[in-house]
OpenMM code with the backbone's topology and positions (N, CA, C; nanometers):
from openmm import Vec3, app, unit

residues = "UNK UNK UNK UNK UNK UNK UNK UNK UNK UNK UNK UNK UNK UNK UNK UNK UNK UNK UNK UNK UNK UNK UNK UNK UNK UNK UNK UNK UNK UNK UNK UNK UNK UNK UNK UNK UNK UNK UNK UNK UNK UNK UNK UNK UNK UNK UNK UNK UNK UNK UNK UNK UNK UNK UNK UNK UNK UNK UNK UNK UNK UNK UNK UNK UNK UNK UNK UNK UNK UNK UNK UNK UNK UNK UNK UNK UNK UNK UNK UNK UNK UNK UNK UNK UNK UNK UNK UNK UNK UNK UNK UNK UNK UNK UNK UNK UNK UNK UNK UNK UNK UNK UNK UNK UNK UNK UNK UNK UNK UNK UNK UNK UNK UNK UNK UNK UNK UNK UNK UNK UNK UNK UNK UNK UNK UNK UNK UNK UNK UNK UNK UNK UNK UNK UNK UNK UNK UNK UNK UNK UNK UNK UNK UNK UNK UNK UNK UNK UNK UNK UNK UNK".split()
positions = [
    Vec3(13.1743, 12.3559, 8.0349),
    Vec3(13.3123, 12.3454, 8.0795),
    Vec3(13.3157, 12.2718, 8.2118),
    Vec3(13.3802, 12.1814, 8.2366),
    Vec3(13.4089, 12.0966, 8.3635),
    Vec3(13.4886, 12.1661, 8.4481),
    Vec3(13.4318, 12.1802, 8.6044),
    Vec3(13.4972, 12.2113, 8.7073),
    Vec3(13.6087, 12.1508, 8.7239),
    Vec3(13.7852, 12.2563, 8.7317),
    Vec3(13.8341, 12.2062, 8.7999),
    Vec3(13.8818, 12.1204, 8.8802),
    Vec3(13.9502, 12.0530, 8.8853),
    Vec3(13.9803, 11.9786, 8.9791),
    Vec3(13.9844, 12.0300, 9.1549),
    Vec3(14.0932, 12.1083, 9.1619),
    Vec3(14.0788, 12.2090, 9.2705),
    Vec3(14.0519, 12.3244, 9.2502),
    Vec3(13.9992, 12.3683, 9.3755),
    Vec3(13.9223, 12.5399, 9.3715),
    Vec3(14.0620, 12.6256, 9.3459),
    Vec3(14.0338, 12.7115, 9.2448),
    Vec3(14.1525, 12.8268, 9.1895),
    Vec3(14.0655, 12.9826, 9.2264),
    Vec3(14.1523, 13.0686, 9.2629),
    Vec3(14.1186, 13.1881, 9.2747),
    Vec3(14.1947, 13.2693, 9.2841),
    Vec3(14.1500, 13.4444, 9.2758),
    Vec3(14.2859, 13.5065, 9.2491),
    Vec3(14.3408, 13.5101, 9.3926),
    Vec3(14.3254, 13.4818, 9.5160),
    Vec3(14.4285, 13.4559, 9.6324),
    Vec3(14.4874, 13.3893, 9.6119),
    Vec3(14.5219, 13.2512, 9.5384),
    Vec3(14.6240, 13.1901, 9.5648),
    Vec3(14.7602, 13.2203, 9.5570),
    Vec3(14.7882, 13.3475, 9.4948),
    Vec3(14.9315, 13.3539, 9.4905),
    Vec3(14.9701, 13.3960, 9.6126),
    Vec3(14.8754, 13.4851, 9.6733),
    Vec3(14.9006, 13.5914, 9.7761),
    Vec3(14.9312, 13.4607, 9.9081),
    Vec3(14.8349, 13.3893, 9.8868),
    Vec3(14.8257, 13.2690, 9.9835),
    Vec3(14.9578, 13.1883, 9.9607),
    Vec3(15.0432, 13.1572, 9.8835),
    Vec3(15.1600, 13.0856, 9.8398),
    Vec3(15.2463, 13.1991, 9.8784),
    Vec3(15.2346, 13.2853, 9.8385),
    Vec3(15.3482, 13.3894, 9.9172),
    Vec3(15.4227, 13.4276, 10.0433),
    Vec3(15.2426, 13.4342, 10.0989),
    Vec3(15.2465, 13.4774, 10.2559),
    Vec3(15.3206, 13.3028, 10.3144),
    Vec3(15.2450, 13.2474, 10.2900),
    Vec3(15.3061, 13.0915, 10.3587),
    Vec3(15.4290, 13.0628, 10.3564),
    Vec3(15.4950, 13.1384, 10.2543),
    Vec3(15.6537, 13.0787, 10.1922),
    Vec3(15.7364, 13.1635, 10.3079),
    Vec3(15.6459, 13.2666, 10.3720),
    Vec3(15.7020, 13.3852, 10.4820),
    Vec3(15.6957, 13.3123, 10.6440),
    Vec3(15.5857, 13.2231, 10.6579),
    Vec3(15.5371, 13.1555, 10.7742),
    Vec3(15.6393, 13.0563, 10.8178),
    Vec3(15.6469, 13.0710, 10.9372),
    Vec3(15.7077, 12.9410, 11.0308),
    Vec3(15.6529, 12.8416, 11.0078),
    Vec3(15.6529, 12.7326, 11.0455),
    Vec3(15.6795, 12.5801, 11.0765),
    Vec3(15.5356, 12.5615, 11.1282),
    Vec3(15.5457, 12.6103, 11.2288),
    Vec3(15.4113, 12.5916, 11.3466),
    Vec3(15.3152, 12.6691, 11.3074),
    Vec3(15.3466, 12.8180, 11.2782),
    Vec3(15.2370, 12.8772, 11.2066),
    Vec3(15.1660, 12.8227, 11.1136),
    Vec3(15.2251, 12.8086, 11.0012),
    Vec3(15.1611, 12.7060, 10.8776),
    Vec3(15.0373, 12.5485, 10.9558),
    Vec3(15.1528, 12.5242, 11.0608),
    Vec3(15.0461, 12.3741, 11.0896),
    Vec3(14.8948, 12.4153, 11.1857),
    Vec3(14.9327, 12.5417, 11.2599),
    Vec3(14.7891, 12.6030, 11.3207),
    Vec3(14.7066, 12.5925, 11.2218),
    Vec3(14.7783, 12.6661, 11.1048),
    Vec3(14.6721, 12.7420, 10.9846),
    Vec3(14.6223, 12.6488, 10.9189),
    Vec3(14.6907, 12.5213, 10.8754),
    Vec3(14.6459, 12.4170, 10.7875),
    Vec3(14.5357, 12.3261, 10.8617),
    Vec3(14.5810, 12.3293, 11.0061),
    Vec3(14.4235, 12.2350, 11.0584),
    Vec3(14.2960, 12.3485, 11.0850),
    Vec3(14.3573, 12.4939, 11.1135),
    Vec3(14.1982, 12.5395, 11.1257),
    Vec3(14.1289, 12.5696, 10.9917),
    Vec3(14.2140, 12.5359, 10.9229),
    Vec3(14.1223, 12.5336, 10.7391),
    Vec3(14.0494, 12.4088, 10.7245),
    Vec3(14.1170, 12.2773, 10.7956),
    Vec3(14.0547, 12.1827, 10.7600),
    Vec3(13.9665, 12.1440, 10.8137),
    Vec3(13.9581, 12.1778, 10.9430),
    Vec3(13.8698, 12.1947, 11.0902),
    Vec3(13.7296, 12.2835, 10.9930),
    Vec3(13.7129, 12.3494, 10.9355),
    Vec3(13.5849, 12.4545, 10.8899),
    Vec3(13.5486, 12.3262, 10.7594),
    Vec3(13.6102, 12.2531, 10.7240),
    Vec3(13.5438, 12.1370, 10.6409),
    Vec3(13.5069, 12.0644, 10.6748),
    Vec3(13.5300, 11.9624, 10.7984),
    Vec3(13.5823, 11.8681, 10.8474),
    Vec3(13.4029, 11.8371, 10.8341),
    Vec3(13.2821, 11.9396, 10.8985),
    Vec3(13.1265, 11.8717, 10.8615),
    Vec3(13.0771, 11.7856, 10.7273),
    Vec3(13.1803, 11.8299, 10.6273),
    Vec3(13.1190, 11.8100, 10.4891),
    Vec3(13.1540, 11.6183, 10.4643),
    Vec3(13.3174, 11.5729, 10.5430),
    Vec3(13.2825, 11.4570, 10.5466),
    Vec3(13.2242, 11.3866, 10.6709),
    Vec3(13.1813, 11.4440, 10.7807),
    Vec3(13.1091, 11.3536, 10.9115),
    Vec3(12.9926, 11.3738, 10.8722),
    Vec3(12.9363, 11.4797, 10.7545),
    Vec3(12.8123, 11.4408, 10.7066),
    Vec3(12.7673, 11.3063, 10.6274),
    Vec3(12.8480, 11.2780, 10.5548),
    Vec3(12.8405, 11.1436, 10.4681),
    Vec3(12.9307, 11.0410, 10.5528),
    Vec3(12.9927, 11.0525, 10.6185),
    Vec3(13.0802, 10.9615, 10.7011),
    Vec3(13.0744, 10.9336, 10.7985),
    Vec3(12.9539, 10.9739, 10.9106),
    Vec3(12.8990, 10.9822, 11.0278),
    Vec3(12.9979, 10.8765, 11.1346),
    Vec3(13.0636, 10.9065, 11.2343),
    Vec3(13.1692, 10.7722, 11.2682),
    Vec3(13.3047, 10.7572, 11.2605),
    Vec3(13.3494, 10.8070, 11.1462),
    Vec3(13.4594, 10.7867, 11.0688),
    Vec3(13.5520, 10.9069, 11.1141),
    Vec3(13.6272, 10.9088, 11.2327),
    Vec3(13.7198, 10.9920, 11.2623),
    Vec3(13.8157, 11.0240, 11.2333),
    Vec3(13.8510, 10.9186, 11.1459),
    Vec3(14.0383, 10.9411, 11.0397),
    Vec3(14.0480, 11.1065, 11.0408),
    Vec3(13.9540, 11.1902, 11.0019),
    Vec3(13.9994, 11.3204, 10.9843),
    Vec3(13.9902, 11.4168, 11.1021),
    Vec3(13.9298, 11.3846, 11.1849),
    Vec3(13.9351, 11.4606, 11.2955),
    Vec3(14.0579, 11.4278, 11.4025),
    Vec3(14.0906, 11.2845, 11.3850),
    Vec3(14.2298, 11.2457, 11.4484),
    Vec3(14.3470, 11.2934, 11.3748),
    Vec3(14.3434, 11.3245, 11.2466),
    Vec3(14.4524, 11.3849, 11.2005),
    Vec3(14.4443, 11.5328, 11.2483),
    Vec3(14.3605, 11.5981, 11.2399),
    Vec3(14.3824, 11.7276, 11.3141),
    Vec3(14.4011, 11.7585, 11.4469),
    Vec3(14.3301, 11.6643, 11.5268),
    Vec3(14.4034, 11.6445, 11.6732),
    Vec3(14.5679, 11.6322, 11.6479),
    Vec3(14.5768, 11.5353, 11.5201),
    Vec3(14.7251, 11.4745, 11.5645),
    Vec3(14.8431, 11.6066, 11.5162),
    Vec3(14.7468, 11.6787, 11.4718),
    Vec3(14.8469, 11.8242, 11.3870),
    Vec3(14.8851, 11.8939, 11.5225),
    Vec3(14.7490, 11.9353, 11.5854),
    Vec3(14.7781, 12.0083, 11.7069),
    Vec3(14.8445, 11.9632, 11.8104),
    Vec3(14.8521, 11.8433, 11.8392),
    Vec3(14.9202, 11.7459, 11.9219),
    Vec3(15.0736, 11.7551, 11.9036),
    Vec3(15.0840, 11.7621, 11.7487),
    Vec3(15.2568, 11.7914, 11.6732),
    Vec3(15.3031, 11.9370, 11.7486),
    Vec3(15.1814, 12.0656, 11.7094),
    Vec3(15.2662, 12.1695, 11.7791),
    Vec3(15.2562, 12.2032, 11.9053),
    Vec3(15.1902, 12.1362, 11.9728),
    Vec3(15.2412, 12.1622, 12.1046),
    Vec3(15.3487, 12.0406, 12.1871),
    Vec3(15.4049, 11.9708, 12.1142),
    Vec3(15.4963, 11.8878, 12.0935),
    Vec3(15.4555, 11.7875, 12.2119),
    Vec3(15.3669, 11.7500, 12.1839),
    Vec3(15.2556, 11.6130, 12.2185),
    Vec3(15.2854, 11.4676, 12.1635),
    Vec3(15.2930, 11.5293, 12.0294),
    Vec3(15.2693, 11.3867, 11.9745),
    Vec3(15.4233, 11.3987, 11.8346),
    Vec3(15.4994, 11.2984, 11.8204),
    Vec3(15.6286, 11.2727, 11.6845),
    Vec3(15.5491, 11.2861, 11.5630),
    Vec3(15.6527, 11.3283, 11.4848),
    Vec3(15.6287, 11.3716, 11.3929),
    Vec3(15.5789, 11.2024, 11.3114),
    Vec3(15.6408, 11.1290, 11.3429),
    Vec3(15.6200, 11.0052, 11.2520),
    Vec3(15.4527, 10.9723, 11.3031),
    Vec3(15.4090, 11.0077, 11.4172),
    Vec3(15.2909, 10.9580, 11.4204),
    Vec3(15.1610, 11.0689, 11.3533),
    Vec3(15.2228, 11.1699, 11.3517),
    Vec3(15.1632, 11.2636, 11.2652),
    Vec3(15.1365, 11.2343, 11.1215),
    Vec3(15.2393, 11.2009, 11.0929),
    Vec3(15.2266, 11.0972, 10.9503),
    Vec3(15.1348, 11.0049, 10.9703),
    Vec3(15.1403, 10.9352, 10.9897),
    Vec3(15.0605, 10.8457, 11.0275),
    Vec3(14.8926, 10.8344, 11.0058),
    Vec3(14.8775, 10.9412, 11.1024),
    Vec3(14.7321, 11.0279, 11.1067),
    Vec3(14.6981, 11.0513, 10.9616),
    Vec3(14.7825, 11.1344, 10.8745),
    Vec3(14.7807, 11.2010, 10.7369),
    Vec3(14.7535, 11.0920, 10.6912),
    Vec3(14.8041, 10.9864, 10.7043),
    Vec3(14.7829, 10.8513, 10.5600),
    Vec3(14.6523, 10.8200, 10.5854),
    Vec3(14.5903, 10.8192, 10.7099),
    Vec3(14.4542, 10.7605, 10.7655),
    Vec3(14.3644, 10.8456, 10.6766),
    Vec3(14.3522, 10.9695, 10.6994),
    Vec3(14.2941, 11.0967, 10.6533),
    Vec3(14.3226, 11.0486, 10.4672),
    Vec3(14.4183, 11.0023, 10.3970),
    Vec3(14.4135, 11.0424, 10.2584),
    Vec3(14.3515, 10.8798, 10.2301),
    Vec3(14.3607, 10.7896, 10.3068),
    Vec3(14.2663, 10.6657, 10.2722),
    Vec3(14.1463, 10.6969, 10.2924),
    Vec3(14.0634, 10.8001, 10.3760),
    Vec3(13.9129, 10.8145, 10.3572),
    Vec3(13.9302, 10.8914, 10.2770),
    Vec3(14.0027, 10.9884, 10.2278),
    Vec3(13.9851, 11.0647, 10.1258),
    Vec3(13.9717, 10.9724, 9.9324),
    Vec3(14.0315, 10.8492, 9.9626),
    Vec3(14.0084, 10.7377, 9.8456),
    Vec3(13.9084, 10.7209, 9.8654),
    Vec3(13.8209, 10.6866, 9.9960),
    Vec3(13.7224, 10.5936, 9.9943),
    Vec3(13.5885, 10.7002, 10.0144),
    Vec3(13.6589, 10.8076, 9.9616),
    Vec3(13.4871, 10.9353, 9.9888),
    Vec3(13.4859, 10.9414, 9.8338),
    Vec3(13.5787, 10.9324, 9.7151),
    Vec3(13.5332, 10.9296, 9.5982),
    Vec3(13.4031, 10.9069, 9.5608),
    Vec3(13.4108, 10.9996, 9.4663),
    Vec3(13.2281, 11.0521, 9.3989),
    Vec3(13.1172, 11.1232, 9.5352),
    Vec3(13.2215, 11.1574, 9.6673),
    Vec3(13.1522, 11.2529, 9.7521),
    Vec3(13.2363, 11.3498, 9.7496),
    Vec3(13.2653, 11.4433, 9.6576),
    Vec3(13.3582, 11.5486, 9.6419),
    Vec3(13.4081, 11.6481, 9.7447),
    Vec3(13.2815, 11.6814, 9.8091),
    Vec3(13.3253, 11.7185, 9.8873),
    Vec3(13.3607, 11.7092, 10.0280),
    Vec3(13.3080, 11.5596, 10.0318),
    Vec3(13.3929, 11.5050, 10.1600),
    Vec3(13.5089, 11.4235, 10.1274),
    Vec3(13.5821, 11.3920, 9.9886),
    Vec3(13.6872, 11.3471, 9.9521),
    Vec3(13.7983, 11.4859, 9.9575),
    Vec3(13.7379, 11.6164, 9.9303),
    Vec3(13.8267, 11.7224, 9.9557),
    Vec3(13.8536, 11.7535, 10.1141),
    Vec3(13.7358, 11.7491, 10.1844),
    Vec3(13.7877, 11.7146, 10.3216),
    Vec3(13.8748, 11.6386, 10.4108),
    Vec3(13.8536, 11.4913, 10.3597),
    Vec3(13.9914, 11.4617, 10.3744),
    Vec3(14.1148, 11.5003, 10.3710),
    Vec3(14.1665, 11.5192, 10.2215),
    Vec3(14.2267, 11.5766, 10.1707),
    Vec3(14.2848, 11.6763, 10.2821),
    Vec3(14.1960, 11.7981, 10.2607),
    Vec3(14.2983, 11.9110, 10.3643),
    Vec3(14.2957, 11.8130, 10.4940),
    Vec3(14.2107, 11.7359, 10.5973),
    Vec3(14.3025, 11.6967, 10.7035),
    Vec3(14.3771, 11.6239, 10.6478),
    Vec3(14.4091, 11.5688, 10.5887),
    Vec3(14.5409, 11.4538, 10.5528),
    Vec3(14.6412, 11.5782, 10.5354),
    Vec3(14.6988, 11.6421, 10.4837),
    Vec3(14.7560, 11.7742, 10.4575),
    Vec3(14.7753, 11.8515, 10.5523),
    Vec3(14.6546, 11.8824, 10.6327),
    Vec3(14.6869, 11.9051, 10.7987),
    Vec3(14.8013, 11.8773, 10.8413),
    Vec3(14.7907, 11.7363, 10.8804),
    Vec3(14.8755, 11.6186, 10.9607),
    Vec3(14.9673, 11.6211, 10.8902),
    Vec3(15.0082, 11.6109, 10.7424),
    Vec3(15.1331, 11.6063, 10.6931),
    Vec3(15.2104, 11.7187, 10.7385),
    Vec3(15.1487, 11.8540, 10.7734),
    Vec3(15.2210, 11.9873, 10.7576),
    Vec3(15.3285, 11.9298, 10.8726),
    Vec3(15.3502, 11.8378, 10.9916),
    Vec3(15.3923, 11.8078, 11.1129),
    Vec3(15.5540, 11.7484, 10.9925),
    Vec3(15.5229, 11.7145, 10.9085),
    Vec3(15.6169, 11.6401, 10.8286),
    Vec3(15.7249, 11.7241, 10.7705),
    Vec3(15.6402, 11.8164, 10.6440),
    Vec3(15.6636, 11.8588, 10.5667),
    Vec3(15.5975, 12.0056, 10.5492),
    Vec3(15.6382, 12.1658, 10.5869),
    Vec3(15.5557, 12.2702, 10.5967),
    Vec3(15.4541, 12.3111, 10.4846),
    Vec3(15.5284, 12.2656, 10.3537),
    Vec3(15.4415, 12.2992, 10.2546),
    Vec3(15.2884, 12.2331, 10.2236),
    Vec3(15.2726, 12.1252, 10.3376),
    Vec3(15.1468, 12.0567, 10.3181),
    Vec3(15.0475, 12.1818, 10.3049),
    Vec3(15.0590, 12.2240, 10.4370),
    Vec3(14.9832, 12.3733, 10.4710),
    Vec3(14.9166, 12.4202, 10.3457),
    Vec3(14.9865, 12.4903, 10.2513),
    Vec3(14.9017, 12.5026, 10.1572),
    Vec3(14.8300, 12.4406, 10.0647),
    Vec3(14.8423, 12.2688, 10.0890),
    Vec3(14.7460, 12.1880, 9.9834),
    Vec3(14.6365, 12.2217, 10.0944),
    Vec3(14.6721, 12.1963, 10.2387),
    Vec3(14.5302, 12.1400, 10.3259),
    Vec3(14.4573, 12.2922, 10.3033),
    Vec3(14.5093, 12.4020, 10.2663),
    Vec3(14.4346, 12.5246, 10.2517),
    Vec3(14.3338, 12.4899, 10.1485),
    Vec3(14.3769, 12.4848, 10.0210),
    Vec3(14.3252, 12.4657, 9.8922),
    Vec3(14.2506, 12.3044, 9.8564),
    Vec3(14.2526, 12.1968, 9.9407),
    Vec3(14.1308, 12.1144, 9.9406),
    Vec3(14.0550, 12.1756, 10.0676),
    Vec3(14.0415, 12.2738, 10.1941),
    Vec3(13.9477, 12.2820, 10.2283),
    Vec3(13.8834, 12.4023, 10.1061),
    Vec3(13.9134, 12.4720, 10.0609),
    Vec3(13.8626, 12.5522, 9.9615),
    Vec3(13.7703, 12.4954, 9.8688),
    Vec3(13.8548, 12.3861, 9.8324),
    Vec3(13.7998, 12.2797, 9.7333),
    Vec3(13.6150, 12.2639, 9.7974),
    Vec3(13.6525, 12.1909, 9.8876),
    Vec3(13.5421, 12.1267, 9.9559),
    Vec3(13.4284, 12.2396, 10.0065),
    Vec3(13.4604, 12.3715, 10.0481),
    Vec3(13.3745, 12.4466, 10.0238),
    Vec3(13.2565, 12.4721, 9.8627),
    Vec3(13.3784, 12.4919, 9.7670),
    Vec3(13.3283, 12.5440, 9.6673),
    Vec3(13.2380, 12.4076, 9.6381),
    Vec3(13.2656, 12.2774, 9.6582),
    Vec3(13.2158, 12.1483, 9.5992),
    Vec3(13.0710, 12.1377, 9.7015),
    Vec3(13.0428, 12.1850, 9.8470),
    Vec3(12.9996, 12.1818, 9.8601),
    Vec3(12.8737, 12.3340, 9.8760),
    Vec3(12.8994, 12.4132, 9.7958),
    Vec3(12.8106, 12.5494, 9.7421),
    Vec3(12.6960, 12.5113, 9.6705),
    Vec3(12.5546, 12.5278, 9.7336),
    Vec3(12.4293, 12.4933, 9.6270),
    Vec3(12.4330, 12.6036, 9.5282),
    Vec3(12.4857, 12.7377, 9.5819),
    Vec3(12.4714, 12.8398, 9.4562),
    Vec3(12.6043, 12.9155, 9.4782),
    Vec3(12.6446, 12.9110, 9.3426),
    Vec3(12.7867, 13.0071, 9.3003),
    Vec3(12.8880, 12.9659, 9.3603),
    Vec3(12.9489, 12.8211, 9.3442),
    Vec3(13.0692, 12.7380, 9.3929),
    Vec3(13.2038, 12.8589, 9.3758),
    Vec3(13.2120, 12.9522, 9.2828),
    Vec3(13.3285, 13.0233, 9.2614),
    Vec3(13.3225, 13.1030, 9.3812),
    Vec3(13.2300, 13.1972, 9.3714),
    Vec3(13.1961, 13.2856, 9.5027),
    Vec3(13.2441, 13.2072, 9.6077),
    Vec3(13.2230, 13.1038, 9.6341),
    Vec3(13.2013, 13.0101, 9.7841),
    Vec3(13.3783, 13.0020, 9.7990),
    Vec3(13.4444, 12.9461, 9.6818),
    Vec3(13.5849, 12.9299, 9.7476),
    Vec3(13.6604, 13.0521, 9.7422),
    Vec3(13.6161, 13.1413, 9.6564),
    Vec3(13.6909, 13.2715, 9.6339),
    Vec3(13.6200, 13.3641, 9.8443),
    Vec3(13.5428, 13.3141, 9.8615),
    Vec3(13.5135, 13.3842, 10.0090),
    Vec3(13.5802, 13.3278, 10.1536),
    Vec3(13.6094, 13.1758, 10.0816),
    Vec3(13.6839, 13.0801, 10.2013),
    Vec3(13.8189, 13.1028, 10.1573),
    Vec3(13.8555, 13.1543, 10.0545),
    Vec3(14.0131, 13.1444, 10.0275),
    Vec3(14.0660, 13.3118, 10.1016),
    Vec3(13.9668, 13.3768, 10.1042),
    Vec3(13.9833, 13.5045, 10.1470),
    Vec3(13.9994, 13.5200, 10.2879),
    Vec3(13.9417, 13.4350, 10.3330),
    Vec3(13.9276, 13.3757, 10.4981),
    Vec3(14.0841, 13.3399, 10.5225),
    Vec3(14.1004, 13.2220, 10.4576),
    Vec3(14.2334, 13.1819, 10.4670),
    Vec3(14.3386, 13.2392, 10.4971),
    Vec3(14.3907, 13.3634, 10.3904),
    Vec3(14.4508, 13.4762, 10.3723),
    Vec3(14.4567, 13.5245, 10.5094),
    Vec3(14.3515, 13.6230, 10.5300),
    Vec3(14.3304, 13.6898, 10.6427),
    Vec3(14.3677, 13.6299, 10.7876),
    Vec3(14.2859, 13.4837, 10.7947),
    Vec3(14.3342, 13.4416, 10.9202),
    Vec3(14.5289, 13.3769, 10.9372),
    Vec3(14.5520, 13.3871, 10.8622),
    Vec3(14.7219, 13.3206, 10.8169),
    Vec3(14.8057, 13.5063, 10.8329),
    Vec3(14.7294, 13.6016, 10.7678),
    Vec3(14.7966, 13.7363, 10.8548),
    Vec3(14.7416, 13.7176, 10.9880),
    Vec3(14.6280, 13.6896, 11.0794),
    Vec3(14.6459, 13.6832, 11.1766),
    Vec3(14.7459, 13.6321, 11.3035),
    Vec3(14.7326, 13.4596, 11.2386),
    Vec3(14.8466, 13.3802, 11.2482),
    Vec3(15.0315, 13.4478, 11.2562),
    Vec3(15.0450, 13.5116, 11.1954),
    Vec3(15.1865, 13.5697, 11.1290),
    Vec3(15.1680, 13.6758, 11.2360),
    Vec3(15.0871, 13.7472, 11.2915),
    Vec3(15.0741, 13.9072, 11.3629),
    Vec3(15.1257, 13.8151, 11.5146),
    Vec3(15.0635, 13.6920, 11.4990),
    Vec3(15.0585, 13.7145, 11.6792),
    Vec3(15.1892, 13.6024, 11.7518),
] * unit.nanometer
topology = app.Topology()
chain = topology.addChain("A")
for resn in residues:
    res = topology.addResidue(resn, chain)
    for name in ("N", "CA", "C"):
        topology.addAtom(name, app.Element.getBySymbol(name[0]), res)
């Protein structure tokens, strides 16, 4: 049976729930420090290539009202063009991914939960043993730190 496209687990609803409850800013904390815990899997194969680490600067930059939202965008498109050009490195193409999603959350709140579920992705893609375990333990992370997020 062929893996998925994206990592599925039974958090995701709980994770779509809680988010649909989250602020604006909350969601964009939460979506770059998900993508921020991937972000090695593409500077491993991409050594140089900052598109994704500037989109998460450019997320945090959005909420502390640093940087416009249009340039936040911006960042995101950078982030989903290395995410084209990491194809057949799965899991640094899912890295992208959540920072591009990051940076969009500045746009649009619901990014938040894609950039959750490609850093998930990119965990499970990058698991030498038991890829399910791996995103079902990072999706659990997620959860938890997003009630943190919401508490404080």
């Amino acid at each position: 049976m062929a893996k998925s496209k994206l990592a599925v687990t039974d958090r995701d609803a709980a994770i779509s729930e809680l988010a649909s409850k989250s602020n604006h800013k909350t969601l964009a904390i939460w979506a770059a420090d998900c993508a921020e815990r991937v972000l090695l899997y593409f500077e491993e194969a991409y050594p140089g290539d900052n598109r994704l680490e500037n989109a998460i600067e450019a997320n945090r930059a959005w909420v502390h009202g640093e940087l416009a939202m249009t340039e936040a965008r911006k960042a995101a498109f950078a982030a989903h063009d290395a995410a084209r050009e990491a194809q057949g490195v799965e899991k640094a193409s899912a890295a992208a991914r959540a920072a591009g999603h990051a940076a969009a959350t500045a746009h649009v709140a619901t990014h938040a939960v894609h950039a959750a579920t490609y850093a998930a992705t990119a965990v499970r893609d990058a698991a030498e043993t038991d890829p399910t375990a791996a995103a079902r333990e990072e999706r659990e992370w997620q959860y938890q730190h997003l009630l943190v997020l919401n508490d404080s």
